[in-house]
C-alpha positions, -999 to +999 in steps of 0.1 A: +047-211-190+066-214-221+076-175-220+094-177-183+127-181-185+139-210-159+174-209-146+195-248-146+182-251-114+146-246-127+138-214-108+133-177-120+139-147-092+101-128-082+105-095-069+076-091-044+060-053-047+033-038-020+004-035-042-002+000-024+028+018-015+049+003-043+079-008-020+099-038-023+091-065-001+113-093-008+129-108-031+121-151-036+119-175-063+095-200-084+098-232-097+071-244-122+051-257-098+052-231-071+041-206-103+015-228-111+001-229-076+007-191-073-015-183-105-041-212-092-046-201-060-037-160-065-016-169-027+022-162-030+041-197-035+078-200-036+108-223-037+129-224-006+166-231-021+177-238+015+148-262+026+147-274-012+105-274-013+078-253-021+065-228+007+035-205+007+040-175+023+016-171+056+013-206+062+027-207+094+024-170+107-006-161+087+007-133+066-007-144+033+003-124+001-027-121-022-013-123-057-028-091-075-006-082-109+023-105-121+047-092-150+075-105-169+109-089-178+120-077-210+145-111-206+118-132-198+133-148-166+126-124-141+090-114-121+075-086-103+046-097-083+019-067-070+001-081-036-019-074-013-009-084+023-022-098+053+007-086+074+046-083+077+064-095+049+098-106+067+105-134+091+119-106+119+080-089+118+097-062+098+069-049+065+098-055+038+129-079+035+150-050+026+156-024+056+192-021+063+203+009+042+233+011+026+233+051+009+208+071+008+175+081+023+147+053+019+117+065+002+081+059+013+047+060+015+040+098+035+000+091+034+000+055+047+032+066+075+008+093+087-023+072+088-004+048+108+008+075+130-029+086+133-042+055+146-018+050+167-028+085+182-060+072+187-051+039+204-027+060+227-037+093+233-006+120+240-014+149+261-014+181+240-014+164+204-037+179+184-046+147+166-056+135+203-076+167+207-097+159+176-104+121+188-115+136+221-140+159+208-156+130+183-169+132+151-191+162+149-159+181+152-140+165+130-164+168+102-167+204+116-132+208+106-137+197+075-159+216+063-135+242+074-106+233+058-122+226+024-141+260+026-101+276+029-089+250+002-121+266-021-110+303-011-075+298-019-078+285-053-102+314-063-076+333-053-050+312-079-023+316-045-010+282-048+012+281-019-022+288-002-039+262-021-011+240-013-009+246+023-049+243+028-056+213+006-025+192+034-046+206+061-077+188+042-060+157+035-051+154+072-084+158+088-101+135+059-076+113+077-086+115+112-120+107+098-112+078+081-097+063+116-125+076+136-151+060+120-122+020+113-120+029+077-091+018+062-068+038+039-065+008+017-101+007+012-101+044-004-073+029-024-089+003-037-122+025-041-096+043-066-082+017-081-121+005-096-119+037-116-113+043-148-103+081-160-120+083-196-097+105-219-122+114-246-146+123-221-119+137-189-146+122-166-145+094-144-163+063-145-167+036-122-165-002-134-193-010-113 
């Protein structure tokens, strides 16, 4: 507590990151107290300057943010706080605060877009999508297919043609992605899976914290 820089009105600014796809959520602010409870709890507490009183996010709609990393600025009165979400981060439904674009193309998350697309596909099947196709057939094809596509991701690599490798190794990543909404596993589970691992540099081998 003594490092964090309070303003006069006794409240420093927490930028609010998506612990997975990095984007900006909001923008809010602590007191003392609400950082305290924040840190206690590891749930995302603020200070409302317009109600004047603390608020935990999710309270009321359910969409708790699950405090994972929390770092100070260079100035010491400014936060970033990773989480982990239960759902929409802003009031409207919308996942971040900050949507209205002003110049410029937004950037995001291509792998979590495209899962989302995926099981969407499979909650409401199109007529001649592929991805639809795929879900009809089960799983035995799907894991047919990739087999198939990691077989051409092997052949092209042996062949050092990395626009092949390139092209064949997309074509992977896709159908790994079918799989993983086939069978209700989440992408942020594969994530997190990742996240428990720890590359070793002296030994360029990974090892698992478990």
């Amino acid at each position: 507590m003594a490092e964090l820089k309070f303003n006069h009105h006794g409240l420093i600014p927490v930028i609010v990151q998506d612990y997975y796809t990095h984007e900006v959520l909001t923008l809010a602010y602590m007191n003392q107290k609400s950082y305290q409870l924040t840190l206690k709890d590891k749930l995302m507490t603020y200070y409302s300057r317009s109600r004047k009183e603390l608020w935990r996010k999710g309270e009321t709609s359910g969409n708790y943010q699950h405090l994972v990393s929390l770092t100070l600025d260079c100035d010491q009165d400014a936060l970033v706080a990773q989480v982990k979400k239960d759902g929409p981060a802003c009031h409207t439904g919308a996942e971040s605060c900050f949507n209205e674009s002003l110049y410029g193309e937004k950037s995001g998350d291509q792998l979590a877009d495209l899962f989302a697309l995926l099981k969407d596909r499979k909650e409401n099947p199109k007529e001649g999508s592929y991805t639809t196709y795929l879900f009809d057939k089960g799983i035995e094809k799907i894991l047919k297919k990739i087999g198939e596509e990691s077989t051409e991701v092997v052949i092209g690599a042996m062949k050092a043609d990395t626009e092949e490798t390139i092209y064949e190794s997309a074509d992977l990543i896709y159908h790994l992605l079918v799989l993983l909404a086939e069978t209700g596993i989440e992408l942020n589970q594969v994530k997190d899976e990742l996240a428990n691992r720890h590359v070793v540099d002296k030994k360029n081998k990974q090892e698992t914290m478990k």
